[in-house]
N, C-alpha and C positions, 0 to 999 in steps of 0.2 A: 504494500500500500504506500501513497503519498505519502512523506514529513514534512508537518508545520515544523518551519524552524524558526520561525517567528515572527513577531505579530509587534507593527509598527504602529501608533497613533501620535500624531502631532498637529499644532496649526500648520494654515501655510501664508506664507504672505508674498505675493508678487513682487515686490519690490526686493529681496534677498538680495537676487542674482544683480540684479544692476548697484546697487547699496556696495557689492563684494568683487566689483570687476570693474566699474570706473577708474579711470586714471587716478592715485592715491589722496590728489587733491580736492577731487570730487566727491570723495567719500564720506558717510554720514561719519562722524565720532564714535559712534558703539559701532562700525562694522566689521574692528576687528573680533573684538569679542562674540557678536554674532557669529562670524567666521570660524571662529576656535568652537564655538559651540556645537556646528552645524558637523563641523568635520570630526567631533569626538562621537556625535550620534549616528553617525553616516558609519563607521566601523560597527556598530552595532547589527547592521546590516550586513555588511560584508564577512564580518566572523561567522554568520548563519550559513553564507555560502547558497543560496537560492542557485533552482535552478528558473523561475518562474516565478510571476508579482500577480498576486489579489488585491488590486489596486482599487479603494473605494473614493470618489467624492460626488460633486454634483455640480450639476452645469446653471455657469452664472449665464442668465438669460442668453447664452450664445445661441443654442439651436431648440431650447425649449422655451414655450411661454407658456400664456396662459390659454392661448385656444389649445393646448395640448401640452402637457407637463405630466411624466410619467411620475408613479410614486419610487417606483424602484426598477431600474433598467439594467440589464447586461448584456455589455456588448458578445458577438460572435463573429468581429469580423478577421480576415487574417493579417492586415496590417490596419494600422489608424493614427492617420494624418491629425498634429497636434498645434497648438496655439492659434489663436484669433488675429486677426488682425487690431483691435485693439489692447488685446495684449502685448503682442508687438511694439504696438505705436508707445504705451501708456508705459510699459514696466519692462521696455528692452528684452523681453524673454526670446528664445530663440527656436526655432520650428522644430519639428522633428516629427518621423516617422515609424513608430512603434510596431514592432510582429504581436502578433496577438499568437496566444494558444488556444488555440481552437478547440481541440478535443477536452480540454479544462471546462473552456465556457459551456461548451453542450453538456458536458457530466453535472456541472455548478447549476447551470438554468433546469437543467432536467429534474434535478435532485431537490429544486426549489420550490418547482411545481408540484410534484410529489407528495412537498409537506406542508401542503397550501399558501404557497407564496406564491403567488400571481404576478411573476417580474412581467415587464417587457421588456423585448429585444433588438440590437437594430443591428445588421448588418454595414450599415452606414455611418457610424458613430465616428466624431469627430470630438479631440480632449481635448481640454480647455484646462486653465493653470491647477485647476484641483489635482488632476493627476500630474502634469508637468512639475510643479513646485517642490513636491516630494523624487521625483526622476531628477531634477535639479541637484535636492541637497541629499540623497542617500546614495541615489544610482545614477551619477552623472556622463556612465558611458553611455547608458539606454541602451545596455545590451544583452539585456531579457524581454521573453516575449511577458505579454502582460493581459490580463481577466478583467476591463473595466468593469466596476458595477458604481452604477449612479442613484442616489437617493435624493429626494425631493427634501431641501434644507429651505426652500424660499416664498413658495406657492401656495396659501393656505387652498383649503384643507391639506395638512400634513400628519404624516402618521405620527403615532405618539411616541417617547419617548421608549415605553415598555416594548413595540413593534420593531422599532432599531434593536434592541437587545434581541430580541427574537430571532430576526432576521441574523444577527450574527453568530447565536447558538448554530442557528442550523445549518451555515456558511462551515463553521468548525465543523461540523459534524460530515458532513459531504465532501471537507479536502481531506479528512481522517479515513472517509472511504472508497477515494480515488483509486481505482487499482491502476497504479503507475510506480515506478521508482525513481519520480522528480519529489525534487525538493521545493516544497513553496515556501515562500513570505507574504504574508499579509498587510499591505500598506495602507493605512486611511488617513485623510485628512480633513481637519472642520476647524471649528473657533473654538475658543473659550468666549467672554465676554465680548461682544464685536458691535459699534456703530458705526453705519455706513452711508453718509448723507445727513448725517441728524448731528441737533447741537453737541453729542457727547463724545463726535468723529475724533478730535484733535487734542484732549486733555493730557495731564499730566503722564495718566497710568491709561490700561483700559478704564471704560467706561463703568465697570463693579470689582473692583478687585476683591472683595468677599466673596463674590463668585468665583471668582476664577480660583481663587486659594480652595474652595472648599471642591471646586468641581478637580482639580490634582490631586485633591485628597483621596476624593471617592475613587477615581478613575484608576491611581496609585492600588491603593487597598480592592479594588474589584467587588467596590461596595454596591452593588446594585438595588438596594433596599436602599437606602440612601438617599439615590438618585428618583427614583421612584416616586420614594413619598417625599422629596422637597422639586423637582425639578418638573415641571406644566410649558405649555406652549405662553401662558401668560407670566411665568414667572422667565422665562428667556426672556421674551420682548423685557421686560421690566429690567433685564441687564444689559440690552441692547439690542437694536432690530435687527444685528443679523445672528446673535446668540444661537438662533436653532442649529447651526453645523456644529454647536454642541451633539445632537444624537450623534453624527457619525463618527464620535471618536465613544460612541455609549457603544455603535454598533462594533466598534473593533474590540474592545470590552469585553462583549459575550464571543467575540471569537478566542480571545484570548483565554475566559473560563470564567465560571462562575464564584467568585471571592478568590482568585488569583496575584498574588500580588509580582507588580511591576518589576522586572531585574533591573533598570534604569530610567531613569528619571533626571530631567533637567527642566530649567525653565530660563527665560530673560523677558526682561520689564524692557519693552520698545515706548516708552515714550506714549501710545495712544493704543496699542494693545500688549498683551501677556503672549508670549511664545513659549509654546510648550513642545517637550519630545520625550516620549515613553517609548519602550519597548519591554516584550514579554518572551519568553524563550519554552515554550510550549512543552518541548521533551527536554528542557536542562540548557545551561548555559551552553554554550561553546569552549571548547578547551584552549 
């Protein structure tokens, strides 16, 4: 069978890569440390030795709206053409063309449906910085094929918090029963605390740092009762309006286990958001 060898959760934030690659005088003040952060978490990765990325996030209005916004999608195509154009223009990111594993997505989608998870799928999927940002700072060859799966972080009606958990139970459970002798990693990426557009875009810290302190804790400890009974669609908004890409780091969560606690953990205070990077090691550290 498959090995999860481990299981990533972090924000992401587009600006990294331009922040960490401008000529040195362009550069913000925290991006070395940024930088030393980004490349100690990024070994965490590469100690696992993938052979193959379960890559979750969710597409910022690029090709989904509102006349059609899936709640949870997986891609099946065999490559997929990445960045926007105003990702490009906006945060200097750089294009790229990912293989996808195919026989993964159709075992992963198949095995979804199975256990009443009603993904959609598109043969056509194109990524946007949710997946790139994490390909940036863990896997910057891009030279594994990779399983998008997209969750609805922006569009109400959105599924609930406890759904995300679900849906990553049962994601662990179907790469634990891949008959294959690849090695996956599981990568997702969401917010912590996040405003976008609104007055609490540009303050000191994020926009609730008691959230964000308490949502590292649960997520640290694999406190999923926790999150449950304090975390609501209303109480996100209440720490910023794009707090809900909180689920998808709840969804990498239940892939990880149920009260599992984190092998690492890091964090940095940006100034107007909290940047987080966890990872889980499913069968055992790496030696």
């Amino acid at each position: 069978m498959a090995q999860l060898t481990a299981v990533l959760a972090s924000t992401h934030h587009p600006f990294y890569y331009k922040a960490t690659t401008s000529p040195p005088e362009e550069r913000p003040p925290f991006a070395a440390e940024w930088q030393r952060k980004v490349e100690a978490y990024r070994e965490t990765l590469t100690a696992a030795a993938p052979d193959v990325l379960v890559m979750v996030g969710a597409d910022h209005f690029h090709q989904f709206f509102l006349d059609n916004y899936p709640q949870f999608l997986i891609g099946r195509a065999e490559r997929y053409d990445a960045t926007f154009y105003n990702e490009q223009r906006e945060f200097g990111l750089p294009t790229y063309v990912l293989d996808g594993e195919v026989e993964l997505s159709r075992y992963l989608h198949e095995g979804l449906l199975e256990r009443d998870f009603d993904f959609a799928f598109s043969h056509e999927l194109k990524l946007d910085h949710s997946i790139i940002c994490p390909i940036i700072t863990v896997r910057p060859e891009a030279d594994l094929p990779v399983v998008p799966v997209y969750t609805n972080i922006f569009a109400p009606p959105m599924p609930s918090p406890k759904r995300f958990w679900q849906v990553g139970r049962a994601i662990r459970e179907i790469i634990d029963a891949w008959p294959s002798d690849l090695r996956v990693a599981a990568i997702g990426t969401g917010h912590l605390s996040l405003e976008l557009g609104g007055p609490r875009q540009f303050g000191e810290h994020g926009p609730d740092p008691e959230f964000d302190r308490q949502a590292i804790e649960w997520l640290r400890d694999g406190n999923i009762d926790a999150i449950l009974a304090n975390v609501t669609h209303e109480s996100m908004a209440g720490a910023g309006n794009a707090t809900h890409g909180f689920m998808d780091l709840v969804l990498m969560m239940g892939i990880a286990g149920d009260g599992v606690r984190a092998d690492y953990v890091d964090e940095l205070d940006l100034f107007h958001t909290r940047e987080m990077y966890m990872t889980w090691y499913p069968n055992g550290a790496p030696a």
